[in-house]
C-alpha positions as CSV (number, residue, x, y, z in Angstrom):
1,X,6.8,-7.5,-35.9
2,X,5.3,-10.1,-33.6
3,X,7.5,-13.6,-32.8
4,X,5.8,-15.3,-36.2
5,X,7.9,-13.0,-38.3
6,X,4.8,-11.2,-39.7
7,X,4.1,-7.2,-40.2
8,X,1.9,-5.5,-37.8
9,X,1.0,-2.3,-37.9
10,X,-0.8,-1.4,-35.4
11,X,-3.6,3.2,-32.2
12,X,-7.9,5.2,-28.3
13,X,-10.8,7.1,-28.1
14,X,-9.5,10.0,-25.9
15,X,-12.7,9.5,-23.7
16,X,-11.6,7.9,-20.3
17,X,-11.5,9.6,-17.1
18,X,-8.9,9.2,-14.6
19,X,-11.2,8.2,-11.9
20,X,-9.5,6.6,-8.9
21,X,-11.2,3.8,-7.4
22,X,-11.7,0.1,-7.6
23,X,-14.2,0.4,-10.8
24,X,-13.8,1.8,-14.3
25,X,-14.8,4.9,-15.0
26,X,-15.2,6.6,-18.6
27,X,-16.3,10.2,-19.5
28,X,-17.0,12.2,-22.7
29,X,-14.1,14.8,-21.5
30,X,-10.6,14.6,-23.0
31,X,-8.0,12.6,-21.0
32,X,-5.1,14.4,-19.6
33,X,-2.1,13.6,-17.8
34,X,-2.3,11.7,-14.8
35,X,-1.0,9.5,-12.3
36,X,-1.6,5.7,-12.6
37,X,-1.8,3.9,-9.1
38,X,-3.2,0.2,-8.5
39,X,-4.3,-1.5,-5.2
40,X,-1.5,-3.0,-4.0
41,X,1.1,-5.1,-5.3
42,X,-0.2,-8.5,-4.0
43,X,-1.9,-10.3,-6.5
44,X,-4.1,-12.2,-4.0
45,X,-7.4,-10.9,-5.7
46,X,-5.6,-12.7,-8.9
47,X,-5.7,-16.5,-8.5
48,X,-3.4,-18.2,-11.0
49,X,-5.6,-21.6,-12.6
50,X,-4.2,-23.6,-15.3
51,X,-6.7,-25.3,-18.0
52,X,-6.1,-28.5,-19.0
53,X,-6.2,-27.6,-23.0
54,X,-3.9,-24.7,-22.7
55,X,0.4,-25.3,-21.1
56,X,-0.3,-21.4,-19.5
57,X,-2.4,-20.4,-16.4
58,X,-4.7,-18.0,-16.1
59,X,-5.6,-15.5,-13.2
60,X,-9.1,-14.9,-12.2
61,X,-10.4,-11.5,-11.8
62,X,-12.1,-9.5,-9.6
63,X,-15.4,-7.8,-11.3
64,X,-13.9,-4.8,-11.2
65,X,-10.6,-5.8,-13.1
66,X,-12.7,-7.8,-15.6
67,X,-15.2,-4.3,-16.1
68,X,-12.1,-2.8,-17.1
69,X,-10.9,-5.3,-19.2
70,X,-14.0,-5.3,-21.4
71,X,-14.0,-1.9,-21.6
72,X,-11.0,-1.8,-23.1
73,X,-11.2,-5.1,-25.3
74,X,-14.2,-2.7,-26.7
75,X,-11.8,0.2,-27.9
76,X,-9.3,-2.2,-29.0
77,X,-12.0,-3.5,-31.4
78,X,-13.0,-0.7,-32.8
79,X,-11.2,-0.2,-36.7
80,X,-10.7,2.8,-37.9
81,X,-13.4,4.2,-40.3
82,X,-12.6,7.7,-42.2
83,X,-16.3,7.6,-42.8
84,X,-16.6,8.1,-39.0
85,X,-16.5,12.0,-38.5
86,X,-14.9,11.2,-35.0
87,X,-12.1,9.5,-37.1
88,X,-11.4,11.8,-39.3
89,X,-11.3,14.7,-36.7
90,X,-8.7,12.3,-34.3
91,X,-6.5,12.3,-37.7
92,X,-6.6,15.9,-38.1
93,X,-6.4,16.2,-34.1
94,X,-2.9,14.7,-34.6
95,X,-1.7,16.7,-37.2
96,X,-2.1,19.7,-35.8
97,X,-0.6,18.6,-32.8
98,X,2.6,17.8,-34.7
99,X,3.1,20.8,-36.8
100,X,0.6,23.6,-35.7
101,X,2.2,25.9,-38.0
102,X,1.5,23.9,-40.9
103,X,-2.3,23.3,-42.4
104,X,-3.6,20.1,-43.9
105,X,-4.3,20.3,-46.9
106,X,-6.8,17.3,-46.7
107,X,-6.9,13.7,-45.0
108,X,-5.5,11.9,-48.0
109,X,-2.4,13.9,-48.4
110,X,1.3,13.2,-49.5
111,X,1.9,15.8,-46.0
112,X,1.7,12.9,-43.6
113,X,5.2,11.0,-44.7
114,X,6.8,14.0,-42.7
115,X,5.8,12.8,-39.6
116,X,6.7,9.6,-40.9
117,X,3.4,7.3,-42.6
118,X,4.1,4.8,-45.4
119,X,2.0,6.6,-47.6
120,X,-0.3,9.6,-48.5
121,X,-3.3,8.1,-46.8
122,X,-2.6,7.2,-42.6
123,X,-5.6,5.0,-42.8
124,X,-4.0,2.5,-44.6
125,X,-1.8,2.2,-41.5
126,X,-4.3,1.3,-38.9
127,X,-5.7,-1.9,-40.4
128,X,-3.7,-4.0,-38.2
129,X,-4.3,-1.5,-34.9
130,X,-7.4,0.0,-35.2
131,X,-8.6,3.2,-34.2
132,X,-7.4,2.6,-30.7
133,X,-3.7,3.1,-32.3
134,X,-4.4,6.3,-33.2
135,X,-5.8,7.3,-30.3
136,X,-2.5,6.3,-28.2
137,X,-0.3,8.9,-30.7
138,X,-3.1,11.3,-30.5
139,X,-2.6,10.8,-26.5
140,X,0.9,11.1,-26.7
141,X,1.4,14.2,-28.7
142,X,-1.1,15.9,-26.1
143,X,0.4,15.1,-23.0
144,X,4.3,14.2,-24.1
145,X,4.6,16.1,-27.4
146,X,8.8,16.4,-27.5
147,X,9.2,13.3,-29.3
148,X,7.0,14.9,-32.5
149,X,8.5,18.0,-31.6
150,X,11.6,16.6,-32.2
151,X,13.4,19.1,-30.0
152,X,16.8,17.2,-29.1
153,X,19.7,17.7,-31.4
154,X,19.8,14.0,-32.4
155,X,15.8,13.8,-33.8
156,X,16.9,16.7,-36.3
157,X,15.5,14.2,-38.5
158,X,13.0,10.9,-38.2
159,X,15.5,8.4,-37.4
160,X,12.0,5.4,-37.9
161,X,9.0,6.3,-39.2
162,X,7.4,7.7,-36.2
163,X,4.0,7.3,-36.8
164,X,4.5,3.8,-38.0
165,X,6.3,3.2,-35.0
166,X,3.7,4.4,-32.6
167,X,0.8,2.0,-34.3
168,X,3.1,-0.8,-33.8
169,X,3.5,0.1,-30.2
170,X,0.5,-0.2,-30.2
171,X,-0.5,-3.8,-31.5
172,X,3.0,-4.8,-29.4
173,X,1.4,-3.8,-26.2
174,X,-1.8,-5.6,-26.7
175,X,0.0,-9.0,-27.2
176,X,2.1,-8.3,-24.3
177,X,-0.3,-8.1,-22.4
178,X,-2.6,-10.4,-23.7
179,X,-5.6,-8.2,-23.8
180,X,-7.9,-10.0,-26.0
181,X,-8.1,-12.9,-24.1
182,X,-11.0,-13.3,-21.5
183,X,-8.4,-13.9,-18.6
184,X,-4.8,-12.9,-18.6
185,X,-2.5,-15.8,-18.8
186,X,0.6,-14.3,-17.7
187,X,2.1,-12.6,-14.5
188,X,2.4,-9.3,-16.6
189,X,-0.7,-9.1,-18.0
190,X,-2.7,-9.6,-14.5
191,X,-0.3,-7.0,-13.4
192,X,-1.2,-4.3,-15.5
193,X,-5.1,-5.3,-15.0
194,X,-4.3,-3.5,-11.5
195,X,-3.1,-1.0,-13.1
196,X,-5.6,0.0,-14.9
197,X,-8.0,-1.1,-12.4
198,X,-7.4,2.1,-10.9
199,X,-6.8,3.9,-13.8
200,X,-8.6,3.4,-16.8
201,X,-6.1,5.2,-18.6
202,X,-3.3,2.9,-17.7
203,X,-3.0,1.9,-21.4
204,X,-2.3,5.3,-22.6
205,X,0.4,6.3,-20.0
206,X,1.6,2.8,-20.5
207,X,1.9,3.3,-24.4
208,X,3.8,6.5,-23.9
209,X,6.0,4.9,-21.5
210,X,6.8,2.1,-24.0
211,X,7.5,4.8,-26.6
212,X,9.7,7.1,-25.0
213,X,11.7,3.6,-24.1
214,X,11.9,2.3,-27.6
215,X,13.5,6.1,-28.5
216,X,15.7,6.1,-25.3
217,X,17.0,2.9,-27.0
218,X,16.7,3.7,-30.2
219,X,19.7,6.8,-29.8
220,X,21.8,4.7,-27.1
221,X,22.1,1.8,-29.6
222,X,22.3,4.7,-32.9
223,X,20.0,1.9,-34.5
224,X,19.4,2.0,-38.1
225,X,16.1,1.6,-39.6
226,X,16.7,-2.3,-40.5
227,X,17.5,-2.5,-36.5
228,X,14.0,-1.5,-35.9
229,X,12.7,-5.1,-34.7
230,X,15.6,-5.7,-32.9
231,X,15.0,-2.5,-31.1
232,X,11.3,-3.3,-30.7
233,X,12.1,-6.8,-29.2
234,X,14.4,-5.1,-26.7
235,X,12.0,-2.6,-25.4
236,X,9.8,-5.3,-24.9
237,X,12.0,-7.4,-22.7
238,X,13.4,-3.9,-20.7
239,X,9.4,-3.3,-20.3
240,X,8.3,-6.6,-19.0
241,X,11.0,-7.2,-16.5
242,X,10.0,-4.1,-15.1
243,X,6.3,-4.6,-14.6
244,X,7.4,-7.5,-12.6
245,X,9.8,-5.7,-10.2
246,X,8.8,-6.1,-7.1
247,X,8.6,-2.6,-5.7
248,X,6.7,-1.7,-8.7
249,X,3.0,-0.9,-7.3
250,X,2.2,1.9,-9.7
251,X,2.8,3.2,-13.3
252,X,5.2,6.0,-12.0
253,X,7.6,3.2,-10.0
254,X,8.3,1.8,-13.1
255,X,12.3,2.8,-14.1
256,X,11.2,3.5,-17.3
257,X,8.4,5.8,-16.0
258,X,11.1,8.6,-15.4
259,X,11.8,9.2,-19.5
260,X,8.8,10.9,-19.5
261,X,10.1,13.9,-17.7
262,X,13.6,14.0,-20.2
């Protein structure tokens, strides 16, 4: 839920590249695991300016931070559409991931509340996240599959709905980070925009960072279902003080970063 009390549900084209450099670069080719690195944890490319309308600064970009930032404003604004044959292959793309031994039976099916939808229908869960949302659990169970997998003793069973979770992920990330304003207004958005500056995937290995936190502190607190914003609001916290750590000048310095590999 975001701060006003309200429901979001919130999931990425799997089409970026993970060009190094200074620029954004996007291919047709699937995205695979990679390593995240920025330019250097100065900010002095990233002037902090406060408007006179609006209490919070904002930090210029360079052209290559805002080329990035567009790009991805672009994907985040994309809505699902299961009249979209890309959609609806993405959906299946993420089923088979989590249970290759089991067909779908069809889009619309009463199969997806095993891995842990609202409903018979996933589409119904993206309205608040967009197709973007399920392009981040479609990254996920690619690249770091265990958590669909379930394969640790104490995810014998969905403890939260994990696809549910994932979309709100998702939409939590974006405000974080205020990605849908023109210029970031806060320290830890401008320091993700060198992130992904660098790497144009930053998003996704960012997303499955922030998930394989919120499970890491979803078992070390035994949370119930109805502690599932609290848990949220924690990960949050845990994630933005670390984005802000001062020997942090890539993805992988991040504490967090090292879940990945449990």
């Amino acid at each position: 839920m975001d701060e006003r009390g309200g429901s979001f549900v919130a999931v990425r084209r799997i089409s970026q590249g993970l060009d190094r450099g200074n620029t954004c670069h996007s291919t047709s080719a699937e995205v695979v695991a990679g390593s995240a690195a920025w330019l250097g944890r100065g900010l002095s490319c990233v002037c902090a300016q406060r408007r006179e309308s609006d209490p919070r600064p904002s930090f210029d970009l360079t052209p290559a931070q805002e080329e990035c930032l567009q790009r991805l404003q672009l994907r985040i604004d994309v809505a699902y559409d299961s009249s979209i044959p890309e959609h609806r292959e993405a959906l299946r793309a993420l089923w088979n991931a989590a249970f290759p031994d089991e067909e779908l039976r069809d889009l619309i099916s009463e199969q997806w509340k095993e891995m842990g939808w609202q409903g018979k229908d996933p589409s119904t869960d993206f309205r608040g996240g967009g197709f973007i949302s399920l392009e981040n659990l479609l990254y996920l169970a690619r690249n770091f599959p265990d958590l669909l997998r379930k394969q640790e003793g104490d995810r014998s069973v969905w403890e939260y709905p994990f696809a549910v979770a994932g979309v709100n992920i998702t939409f939590m990330l974006i405000q974080m980070l205020d990605l849908e304003a023109v210029k970031p207004r806060t320290m830890v958005g401008a320091t993700f925009l060198k992130f992904l500056s660098e790497n144009e995937s930053a998003f996704d290995l960012l997303y499955c960072i922030t998930f394989k936190l919120m499970d890491h502190q979803w078992l070390a607190m035994r949370a119930s279902y109805m502690d599932f914003n609290t848990v949220m609001k924690s990960t949050r916290r845990q994630l933005e003080r670390e984005l802000l750590l001062e020997d942090v000048t890539r993805l992988e310095d991040l504490p967090s970063y090292s879940l990945l590999s449990r």
